[in-house]
PyMOL Python script that loads the backbone (N, CA, C, O; Angstrom):
from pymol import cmd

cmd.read_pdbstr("""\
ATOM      1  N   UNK A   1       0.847  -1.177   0.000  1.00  0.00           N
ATOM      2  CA  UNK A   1       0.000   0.000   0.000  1.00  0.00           C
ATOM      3  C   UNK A   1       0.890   1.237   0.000  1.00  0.00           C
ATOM      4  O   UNK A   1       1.823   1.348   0.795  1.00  0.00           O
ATOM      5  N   UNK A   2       0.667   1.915  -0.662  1.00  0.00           N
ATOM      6  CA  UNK A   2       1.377   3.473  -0.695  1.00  0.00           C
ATOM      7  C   UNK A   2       1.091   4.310   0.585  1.00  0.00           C
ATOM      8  O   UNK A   2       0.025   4.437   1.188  1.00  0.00           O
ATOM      9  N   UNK A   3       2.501   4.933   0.886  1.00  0.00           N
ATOM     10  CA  UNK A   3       2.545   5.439   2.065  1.00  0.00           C
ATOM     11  C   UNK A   3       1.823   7.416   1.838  1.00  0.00           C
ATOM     12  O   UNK A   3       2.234   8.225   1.005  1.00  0.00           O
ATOM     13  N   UNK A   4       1.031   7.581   2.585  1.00  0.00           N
ATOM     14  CA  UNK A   4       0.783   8.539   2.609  1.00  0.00           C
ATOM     15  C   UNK A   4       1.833  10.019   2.372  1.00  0.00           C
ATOM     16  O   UNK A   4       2.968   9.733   2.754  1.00  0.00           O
ATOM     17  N   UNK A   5       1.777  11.060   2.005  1.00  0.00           N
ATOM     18  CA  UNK A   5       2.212  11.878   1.806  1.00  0.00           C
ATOM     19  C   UNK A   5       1.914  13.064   3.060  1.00  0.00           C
ATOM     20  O   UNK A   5       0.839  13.436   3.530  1.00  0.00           O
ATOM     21  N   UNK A   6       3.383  13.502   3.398  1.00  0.00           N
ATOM     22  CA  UNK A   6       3.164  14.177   4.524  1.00  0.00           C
ATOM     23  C   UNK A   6       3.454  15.803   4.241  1.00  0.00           C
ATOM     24  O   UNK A   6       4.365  16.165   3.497  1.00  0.00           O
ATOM     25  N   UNK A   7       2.610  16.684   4.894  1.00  0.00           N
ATOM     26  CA  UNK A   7       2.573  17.959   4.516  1.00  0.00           C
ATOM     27  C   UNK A   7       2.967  18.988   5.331  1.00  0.00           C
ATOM     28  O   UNK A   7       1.755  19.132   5.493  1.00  0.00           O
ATOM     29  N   UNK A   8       3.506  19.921   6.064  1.00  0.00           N
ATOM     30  CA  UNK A   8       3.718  20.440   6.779  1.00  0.00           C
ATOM     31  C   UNK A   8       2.210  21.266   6.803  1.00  0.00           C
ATOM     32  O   UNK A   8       1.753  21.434   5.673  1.00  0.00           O
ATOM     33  N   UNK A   9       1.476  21.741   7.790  1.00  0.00           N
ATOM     34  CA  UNK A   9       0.847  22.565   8.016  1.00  0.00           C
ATOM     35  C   UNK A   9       0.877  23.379   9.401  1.00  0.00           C
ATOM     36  O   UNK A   9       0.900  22.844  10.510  1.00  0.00           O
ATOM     37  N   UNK A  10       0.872  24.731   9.160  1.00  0.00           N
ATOM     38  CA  UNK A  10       0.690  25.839   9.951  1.00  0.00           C
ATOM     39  C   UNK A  10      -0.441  25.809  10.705  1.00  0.00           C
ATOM     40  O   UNK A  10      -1.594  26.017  10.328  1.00  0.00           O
ATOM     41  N   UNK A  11       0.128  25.416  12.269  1.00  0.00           N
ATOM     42  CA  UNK A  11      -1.587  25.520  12.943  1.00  0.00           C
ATOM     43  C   UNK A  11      -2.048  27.182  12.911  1.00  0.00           C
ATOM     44  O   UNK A  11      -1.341  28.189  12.857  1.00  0.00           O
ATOM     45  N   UNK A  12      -3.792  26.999  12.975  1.00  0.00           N
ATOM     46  CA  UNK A  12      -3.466  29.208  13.145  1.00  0.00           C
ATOM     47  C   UNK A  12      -3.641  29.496  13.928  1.00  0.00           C
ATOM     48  O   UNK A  12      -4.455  30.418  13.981  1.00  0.00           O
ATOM     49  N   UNK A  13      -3.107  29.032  15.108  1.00  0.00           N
ATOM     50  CA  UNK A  13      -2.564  30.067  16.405  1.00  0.00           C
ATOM     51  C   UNK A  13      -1.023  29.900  15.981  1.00  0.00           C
ATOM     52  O   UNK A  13      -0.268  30.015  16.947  1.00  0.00           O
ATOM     53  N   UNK A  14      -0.547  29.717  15.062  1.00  0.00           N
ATOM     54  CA  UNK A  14       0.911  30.081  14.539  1.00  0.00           C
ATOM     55  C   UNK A  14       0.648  30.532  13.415  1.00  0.00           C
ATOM     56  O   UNK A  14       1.782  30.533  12.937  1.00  0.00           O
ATOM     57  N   UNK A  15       0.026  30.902  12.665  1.00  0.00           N
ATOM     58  CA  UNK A  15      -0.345  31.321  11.358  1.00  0.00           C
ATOM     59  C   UNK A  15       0.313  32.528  11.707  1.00  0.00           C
ATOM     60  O   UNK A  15       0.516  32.674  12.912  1.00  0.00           O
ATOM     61  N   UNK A  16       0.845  33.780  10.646  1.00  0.00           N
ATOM     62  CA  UNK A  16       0.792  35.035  10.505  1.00  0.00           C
ATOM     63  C   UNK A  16      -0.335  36.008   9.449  1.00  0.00           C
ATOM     64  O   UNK A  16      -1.050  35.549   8.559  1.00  0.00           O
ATOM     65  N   UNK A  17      -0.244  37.121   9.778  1.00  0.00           N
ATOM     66  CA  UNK A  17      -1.425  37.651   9.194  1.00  0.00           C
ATOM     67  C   UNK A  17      -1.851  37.296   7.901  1.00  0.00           C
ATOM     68  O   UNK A  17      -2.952  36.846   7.586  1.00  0.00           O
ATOM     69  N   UNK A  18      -1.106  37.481   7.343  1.00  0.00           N
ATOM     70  CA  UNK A  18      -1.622  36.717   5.637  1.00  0.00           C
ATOM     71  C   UNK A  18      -2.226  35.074   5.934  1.00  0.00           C
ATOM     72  O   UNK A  18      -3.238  34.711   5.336  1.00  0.00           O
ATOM     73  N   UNK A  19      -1.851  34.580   6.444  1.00  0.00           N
ATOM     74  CA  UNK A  19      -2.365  33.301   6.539  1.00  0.00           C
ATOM     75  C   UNK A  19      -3.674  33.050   7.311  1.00  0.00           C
ATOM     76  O   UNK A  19      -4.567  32.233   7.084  1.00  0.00           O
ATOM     77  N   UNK A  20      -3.505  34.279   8.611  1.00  0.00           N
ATOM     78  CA  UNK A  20      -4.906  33.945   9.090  1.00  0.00           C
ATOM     79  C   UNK A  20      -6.258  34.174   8.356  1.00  0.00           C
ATOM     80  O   UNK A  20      -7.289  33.507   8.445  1.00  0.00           O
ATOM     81  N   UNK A  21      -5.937  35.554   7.424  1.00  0.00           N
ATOM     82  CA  UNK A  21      -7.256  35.588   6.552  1.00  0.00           C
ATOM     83  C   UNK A  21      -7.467  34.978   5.802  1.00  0.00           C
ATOM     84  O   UNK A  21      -8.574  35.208   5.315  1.00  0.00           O
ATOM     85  N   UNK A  22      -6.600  33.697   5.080  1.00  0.00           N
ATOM     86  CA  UNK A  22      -6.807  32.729   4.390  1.00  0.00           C
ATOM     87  C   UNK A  22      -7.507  31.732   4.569  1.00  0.00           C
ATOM     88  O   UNK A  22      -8.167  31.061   3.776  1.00  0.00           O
ATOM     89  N   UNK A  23      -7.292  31.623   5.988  1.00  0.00           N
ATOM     90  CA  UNK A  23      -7.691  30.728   6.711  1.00  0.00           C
ATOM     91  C   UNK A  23      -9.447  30.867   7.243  1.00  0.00           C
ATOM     92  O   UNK A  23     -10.319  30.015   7.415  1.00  0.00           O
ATOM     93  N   UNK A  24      -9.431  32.186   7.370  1.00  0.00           N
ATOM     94  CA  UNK A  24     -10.878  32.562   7.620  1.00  0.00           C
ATOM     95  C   UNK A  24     -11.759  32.578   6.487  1.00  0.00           C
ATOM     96  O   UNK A  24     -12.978  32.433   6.406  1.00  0.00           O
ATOM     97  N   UNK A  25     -10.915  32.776   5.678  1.00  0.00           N
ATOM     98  CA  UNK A  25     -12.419  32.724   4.348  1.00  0.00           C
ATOM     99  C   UNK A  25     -12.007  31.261   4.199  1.00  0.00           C
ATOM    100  O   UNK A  25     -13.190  30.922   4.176  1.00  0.00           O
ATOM    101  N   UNK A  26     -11.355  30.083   4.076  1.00  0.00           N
ATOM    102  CA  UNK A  26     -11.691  28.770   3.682  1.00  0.00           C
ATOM    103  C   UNK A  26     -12.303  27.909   5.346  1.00  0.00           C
ATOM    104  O   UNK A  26     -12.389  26.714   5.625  1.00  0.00           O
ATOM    105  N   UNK A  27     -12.547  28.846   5.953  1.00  0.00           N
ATOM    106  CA  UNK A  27     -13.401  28.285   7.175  1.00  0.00           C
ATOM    107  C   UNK A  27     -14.319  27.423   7.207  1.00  0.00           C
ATOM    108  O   UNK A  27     -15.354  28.029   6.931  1.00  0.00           O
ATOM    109  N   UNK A  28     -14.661  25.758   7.485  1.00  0.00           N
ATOM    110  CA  UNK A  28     -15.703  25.848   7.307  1.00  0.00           C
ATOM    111  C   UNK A  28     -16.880  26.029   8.868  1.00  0.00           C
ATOM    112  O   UNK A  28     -16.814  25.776  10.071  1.00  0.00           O
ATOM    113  N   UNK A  29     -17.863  26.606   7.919  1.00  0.00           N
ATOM    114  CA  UNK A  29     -18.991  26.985   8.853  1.00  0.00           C
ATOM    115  C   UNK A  29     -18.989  26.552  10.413  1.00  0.00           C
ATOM    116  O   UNK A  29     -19.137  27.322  11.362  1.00  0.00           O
ATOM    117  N   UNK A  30     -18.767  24.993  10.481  1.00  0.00           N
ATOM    118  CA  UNK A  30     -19.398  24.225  11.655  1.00  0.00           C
ATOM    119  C   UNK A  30     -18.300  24.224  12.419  1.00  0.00           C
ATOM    120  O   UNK A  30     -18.362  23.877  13.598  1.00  0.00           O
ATOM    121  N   UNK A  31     -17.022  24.661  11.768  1.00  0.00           N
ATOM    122  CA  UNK A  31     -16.035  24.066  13.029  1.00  0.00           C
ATOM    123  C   UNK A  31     -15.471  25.217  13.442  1.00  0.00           C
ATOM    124  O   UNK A  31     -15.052  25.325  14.595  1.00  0.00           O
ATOM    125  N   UNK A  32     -15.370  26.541  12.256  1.00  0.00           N
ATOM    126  CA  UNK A  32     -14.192  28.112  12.106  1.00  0.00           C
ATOM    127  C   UNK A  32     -12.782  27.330  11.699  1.00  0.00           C
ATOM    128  O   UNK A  32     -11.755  28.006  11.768  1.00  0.00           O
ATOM    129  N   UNK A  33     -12.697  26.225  11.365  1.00  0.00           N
ATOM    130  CA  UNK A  33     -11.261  25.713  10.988  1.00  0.00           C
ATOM    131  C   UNK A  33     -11.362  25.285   9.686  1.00  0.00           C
ATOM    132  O   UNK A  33     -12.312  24.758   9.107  1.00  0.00           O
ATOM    133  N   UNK A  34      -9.869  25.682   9.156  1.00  0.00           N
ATOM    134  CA  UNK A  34     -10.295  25.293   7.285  1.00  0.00           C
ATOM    135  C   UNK A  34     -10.034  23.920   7.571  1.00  0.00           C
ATOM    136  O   UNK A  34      -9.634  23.403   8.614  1.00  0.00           O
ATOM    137  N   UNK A  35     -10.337  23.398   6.427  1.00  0.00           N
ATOM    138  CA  UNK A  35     -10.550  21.817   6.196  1.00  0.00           C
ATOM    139  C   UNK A  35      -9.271  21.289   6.145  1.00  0.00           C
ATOM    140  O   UNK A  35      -8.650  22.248   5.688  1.00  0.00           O
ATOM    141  N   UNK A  36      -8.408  20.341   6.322  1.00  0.00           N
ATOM    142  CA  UNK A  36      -7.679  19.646   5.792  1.00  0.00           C
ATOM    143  C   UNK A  36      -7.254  20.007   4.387  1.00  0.00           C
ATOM    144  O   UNK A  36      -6.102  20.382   4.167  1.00  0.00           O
ATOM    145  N   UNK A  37      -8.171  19.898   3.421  1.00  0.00           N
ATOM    146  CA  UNK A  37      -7.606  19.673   2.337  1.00  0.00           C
ATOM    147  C   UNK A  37      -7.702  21.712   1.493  1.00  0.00           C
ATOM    148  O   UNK A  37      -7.476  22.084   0.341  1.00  0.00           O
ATOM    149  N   UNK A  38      -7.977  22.232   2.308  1.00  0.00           N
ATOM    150  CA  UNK A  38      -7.214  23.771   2.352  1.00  0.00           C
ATOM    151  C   UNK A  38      -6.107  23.525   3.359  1.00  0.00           C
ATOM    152  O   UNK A  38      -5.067  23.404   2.712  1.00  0.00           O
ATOM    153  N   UNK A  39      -5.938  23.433   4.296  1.00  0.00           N
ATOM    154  CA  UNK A  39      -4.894  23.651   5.250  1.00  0.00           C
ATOM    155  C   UNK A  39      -3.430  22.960   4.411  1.00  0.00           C
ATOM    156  O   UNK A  39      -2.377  23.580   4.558  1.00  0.00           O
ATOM    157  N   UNK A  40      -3.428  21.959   3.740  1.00  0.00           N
ATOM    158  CA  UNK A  40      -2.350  21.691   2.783  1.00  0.00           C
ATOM    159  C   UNK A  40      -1.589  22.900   2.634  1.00  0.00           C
ATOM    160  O   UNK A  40      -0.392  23.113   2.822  1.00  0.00           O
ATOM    161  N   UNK A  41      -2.717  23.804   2.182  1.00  0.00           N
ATOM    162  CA  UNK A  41      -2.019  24.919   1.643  1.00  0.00           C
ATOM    163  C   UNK A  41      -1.229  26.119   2.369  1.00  0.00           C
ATOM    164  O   UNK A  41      -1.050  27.229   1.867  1.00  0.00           O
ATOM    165  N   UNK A  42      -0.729  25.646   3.808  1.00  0.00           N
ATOM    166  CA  UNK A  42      -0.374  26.616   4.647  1.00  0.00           C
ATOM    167  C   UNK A  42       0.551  27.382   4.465  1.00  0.00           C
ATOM    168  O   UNK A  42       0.783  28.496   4.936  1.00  0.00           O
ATOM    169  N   UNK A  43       1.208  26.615   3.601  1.00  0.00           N
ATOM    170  CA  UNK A  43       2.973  27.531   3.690  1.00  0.00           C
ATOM    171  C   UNK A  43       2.584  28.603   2.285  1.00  0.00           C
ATOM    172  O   UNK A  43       3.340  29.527   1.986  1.00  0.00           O
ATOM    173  N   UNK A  44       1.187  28.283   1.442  1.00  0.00           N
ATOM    174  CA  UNK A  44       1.221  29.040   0.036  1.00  0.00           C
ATOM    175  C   UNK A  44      -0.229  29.742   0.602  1.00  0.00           C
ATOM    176  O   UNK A  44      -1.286  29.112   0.644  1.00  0.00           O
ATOM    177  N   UNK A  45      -0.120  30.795   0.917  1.00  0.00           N
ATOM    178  CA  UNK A  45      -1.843  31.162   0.960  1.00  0.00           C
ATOM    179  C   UNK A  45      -2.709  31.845   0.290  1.00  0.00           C
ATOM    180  O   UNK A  45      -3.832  32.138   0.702  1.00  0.00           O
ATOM    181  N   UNK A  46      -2.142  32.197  -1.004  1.00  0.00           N
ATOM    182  CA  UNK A  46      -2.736  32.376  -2.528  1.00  0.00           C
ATOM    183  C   UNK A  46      -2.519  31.395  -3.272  1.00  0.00           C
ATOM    184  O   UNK A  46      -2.520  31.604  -4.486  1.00  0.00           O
ATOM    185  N   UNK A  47      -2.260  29.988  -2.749  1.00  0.00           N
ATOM    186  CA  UNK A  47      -2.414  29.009  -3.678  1.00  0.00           C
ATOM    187  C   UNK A  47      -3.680  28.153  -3.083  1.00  0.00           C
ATOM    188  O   UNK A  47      -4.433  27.407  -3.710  1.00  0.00           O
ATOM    189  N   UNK A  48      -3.693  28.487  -1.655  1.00  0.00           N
ATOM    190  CA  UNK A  48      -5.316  28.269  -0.599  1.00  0.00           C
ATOM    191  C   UNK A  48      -6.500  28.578  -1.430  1.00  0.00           C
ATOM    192  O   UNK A  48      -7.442  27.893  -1.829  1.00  0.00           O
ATOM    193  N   UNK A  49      -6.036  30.290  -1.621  1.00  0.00           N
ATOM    194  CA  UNK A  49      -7.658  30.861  -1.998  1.00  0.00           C
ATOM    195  C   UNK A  49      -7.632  30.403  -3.392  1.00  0.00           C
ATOM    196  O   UNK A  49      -8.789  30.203  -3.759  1.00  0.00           O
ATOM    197  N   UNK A  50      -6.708  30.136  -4.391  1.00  0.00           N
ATOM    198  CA  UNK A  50      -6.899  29.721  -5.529  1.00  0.00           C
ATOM    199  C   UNK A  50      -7.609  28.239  -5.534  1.00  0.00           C
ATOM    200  O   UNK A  50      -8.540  27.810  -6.215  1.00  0.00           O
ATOM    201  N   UNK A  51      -6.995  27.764  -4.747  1.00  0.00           N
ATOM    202  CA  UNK A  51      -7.902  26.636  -4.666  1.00  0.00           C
ATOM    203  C   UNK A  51      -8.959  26.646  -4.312  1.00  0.00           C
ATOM    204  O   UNK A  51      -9.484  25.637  -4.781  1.00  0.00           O
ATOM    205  N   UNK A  52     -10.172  27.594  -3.310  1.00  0.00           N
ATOM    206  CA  UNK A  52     -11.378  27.427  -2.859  1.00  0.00           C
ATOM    207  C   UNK A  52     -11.688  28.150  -4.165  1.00  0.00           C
ATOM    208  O   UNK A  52     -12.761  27.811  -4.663  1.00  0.00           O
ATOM    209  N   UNK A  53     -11.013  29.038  -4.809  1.00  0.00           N
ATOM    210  CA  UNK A  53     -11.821  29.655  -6.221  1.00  0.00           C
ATOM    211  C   UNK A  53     -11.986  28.476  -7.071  1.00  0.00           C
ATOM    212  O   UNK A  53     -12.800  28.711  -7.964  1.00  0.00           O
ATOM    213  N   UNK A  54     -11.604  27.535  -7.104  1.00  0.00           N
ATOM    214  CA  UNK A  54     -11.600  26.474  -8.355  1.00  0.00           C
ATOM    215  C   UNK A  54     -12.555  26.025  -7.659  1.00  0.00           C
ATOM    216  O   UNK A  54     -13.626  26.005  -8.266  1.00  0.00           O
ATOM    217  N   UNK A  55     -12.583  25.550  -6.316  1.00  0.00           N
ATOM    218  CA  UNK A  55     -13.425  23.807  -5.777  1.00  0.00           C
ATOM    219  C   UNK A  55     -14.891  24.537  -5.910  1.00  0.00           C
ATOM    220  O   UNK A  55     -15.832  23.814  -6.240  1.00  0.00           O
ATOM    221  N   UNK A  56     -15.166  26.114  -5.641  1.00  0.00           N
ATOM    222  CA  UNK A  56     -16.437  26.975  -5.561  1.00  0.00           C
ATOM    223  C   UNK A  56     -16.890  27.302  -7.165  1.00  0.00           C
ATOM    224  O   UNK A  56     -18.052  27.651  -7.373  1.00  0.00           O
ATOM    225  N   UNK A  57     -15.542  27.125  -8.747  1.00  0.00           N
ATOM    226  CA  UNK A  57     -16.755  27.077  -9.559  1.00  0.00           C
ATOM    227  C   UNK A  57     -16.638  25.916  -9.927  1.00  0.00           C
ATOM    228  O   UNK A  57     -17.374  25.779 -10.904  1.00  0.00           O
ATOM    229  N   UNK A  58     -16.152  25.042  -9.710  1.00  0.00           N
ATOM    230  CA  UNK A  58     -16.697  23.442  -9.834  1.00  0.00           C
ATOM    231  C   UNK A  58     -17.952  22.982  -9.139  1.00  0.00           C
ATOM    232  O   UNK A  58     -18.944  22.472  -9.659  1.00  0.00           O
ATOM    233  N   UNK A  59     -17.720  23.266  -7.810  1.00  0.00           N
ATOM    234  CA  UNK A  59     -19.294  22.953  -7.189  1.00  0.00           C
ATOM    235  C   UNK A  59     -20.594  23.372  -7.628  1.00  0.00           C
ATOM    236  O   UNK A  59     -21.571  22.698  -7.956  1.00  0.00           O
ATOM    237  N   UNK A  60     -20.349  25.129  -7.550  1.00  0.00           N
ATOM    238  CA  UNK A  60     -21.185  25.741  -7.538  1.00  0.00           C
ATOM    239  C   UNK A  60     -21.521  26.817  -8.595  1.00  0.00           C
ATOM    240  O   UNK A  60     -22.467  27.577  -8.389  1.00  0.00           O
ATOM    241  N   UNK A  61     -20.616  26.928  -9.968  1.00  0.00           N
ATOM    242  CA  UNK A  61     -20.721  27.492 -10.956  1.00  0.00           C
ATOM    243  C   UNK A  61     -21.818  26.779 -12.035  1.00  0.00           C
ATOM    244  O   UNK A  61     -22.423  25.714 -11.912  1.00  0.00           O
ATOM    245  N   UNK A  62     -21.845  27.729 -13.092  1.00  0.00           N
ATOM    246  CA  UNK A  62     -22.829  26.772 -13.956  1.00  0.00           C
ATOM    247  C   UNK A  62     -21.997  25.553 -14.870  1.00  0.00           C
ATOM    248  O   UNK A  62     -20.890  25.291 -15.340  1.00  0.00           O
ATOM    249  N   UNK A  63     -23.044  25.156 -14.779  1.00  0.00           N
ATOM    250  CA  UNK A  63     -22.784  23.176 -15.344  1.00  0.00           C
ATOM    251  C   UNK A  63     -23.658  22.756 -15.718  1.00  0.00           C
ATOM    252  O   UNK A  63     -24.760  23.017 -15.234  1.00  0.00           O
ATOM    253  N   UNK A  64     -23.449  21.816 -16.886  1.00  0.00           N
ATOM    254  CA  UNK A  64     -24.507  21.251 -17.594  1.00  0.00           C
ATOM    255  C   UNK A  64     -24.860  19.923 -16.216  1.00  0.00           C
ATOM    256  O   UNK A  64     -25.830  19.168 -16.284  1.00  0.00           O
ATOM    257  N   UNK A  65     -23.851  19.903 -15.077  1.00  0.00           N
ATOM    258  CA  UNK A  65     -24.328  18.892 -14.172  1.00  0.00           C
ATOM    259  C   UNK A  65     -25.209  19.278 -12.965  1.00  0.00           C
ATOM    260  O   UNK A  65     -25.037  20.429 -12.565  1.00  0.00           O
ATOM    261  N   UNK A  66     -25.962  18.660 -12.425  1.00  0.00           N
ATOM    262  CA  UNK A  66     -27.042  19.462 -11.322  1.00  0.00           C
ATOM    263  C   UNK A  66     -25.792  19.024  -9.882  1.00  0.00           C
ATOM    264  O   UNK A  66     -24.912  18.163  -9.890  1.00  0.00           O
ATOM    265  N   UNK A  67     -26.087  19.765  -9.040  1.00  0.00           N
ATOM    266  CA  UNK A  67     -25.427  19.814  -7.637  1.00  0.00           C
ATOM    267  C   UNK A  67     -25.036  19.022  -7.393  1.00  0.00           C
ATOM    268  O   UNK A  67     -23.828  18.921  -7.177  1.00  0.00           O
ATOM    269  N   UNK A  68     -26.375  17.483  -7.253  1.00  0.00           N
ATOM    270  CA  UNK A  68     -26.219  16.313  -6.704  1.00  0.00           C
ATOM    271  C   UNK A  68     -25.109  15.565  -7.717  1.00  0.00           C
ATOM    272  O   UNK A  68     -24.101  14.948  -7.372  1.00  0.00           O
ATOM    273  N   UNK A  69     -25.517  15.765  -8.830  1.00  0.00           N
ATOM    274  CA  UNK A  69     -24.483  14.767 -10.003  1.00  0.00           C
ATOM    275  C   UNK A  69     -23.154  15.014  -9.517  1.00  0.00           C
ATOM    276  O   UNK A  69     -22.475  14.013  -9.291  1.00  0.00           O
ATOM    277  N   UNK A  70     -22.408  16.667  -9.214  1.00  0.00           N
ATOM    278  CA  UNK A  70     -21.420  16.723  -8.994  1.00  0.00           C
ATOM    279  C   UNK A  70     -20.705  16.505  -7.289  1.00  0.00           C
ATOM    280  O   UNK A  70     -19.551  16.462  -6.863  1.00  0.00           O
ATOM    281  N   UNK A  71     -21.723  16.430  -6.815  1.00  0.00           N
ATOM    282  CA  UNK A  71     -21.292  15.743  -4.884  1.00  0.00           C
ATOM    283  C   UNK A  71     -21.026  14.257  -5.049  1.00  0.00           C
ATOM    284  O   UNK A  71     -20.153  13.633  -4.447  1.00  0.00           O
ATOM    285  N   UNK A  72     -22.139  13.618  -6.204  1.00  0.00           N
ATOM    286  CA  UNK A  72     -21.976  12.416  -5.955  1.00  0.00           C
ATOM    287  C   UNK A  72     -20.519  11.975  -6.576  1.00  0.00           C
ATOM    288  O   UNK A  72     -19.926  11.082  -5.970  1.00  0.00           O
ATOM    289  N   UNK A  73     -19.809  12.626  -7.921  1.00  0.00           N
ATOM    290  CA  UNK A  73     -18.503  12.497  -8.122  1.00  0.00           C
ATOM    291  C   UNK A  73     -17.719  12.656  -7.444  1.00  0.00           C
ATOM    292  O   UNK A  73     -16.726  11.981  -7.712  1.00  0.00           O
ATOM    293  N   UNK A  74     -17.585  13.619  -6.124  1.00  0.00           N
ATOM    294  CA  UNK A  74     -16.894  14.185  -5.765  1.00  0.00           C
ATOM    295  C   UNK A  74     -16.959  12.884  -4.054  1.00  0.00           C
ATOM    296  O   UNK A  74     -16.266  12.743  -3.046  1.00  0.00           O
ATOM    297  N   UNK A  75     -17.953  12.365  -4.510  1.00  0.00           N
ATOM    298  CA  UNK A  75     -17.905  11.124  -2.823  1.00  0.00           C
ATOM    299  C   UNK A  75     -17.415   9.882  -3.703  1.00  0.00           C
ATOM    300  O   UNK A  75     -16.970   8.881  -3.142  1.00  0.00           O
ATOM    301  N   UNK A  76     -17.501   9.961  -4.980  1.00  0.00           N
ATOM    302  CA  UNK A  76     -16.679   8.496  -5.714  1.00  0.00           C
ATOM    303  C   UNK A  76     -15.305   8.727  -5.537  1.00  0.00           C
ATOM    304  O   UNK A  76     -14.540   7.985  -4.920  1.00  0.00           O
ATOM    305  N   UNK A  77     -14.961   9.988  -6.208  1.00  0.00           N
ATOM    306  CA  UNK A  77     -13.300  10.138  -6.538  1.00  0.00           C
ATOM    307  C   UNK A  77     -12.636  10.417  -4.396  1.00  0.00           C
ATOM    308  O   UNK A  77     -11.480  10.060  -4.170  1.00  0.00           O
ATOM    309  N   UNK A  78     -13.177  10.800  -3.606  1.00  0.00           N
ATOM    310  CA  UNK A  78     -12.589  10.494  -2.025  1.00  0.00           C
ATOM    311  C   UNK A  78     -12.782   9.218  -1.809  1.00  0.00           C
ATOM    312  O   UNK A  78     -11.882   8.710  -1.139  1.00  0.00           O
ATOM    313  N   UNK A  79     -13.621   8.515  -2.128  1.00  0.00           N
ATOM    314  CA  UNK A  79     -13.951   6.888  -1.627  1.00  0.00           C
ATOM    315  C   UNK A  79     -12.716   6.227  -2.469  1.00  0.00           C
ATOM    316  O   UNK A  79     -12.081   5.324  -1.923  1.00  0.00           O
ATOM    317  N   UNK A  80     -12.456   6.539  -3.428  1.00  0.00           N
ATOM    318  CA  UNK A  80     -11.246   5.868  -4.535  1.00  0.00           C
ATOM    319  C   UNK A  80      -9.922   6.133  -4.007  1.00  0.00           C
ATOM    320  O   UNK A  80      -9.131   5.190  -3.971  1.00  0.00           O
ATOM    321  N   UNK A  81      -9.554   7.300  -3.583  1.00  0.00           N
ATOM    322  CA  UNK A  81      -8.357   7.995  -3.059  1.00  0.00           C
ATOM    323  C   UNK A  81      -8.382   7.903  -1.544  1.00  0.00           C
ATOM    324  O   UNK A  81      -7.277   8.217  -1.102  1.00  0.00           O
ATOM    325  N   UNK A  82      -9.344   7.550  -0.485  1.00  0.00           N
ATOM    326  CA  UNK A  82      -9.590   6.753   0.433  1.00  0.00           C
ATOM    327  C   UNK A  82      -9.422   8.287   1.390  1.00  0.00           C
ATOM    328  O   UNK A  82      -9.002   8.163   2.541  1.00  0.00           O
ATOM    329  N   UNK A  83      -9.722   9.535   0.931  1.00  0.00           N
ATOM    330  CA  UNK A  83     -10.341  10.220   2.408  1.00  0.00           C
ATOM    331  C   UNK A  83     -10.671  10.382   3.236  1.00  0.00           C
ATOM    332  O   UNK A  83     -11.805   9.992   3.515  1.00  0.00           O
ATOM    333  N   UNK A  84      -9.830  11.115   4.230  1.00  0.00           N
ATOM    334  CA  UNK A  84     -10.640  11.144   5.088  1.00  0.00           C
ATOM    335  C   UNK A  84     -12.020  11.946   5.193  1.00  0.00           C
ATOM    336  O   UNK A  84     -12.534  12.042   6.308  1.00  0.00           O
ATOM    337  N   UNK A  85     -12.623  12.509   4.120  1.00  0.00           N
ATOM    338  CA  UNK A  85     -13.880  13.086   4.621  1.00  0.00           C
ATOM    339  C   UNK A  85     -14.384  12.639   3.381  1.00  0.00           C
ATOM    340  O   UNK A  85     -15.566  12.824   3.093  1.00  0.00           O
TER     341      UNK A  85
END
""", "prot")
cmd.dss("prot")
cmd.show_as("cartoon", "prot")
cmd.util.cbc("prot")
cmd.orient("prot")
């Protein structure tokens, strides 16, 4: 089995200012903590928000796919790559 890939991440009570507002807009709602798979992005934090700009018009931009079509891809391709969420 392939060994996981390890990432350094910035907790944000060590974050610095650029990072904390990065961190606040990829917040999610329920917890105030970005997700895992933003937090990757700690050491780059315009490569963070570039990334919630992509995952927000994939989700939620227009598409010939409806919402559900594209959640349900998006729970195949983590179930395949074995996510944790």
């Amino acid at each position: 089995m392939p060994q996981a890939a390890w990432i350094h991440i910035v907790p944000p009570d060590e974050a610095d200012e650029n990072l904390r507002q990065a961190y606040a807009q990829c917040a999610d709602p329920r917890t105030g903590e970005p997700a895992h798979i933003m937090a990757v992005h700690s050491l780059n934090p315009a490569g963070m928000l570039h990334h919630r700009a992509l995952y927000r018009a994939i989700m939620y931009g227009p598409s010939p796919l409806s919402r559900a079509q594209r959640e349900m891809i998006a729970l195949v391709v983590s179930t395949v790559n074995r996510c944790r969420y």
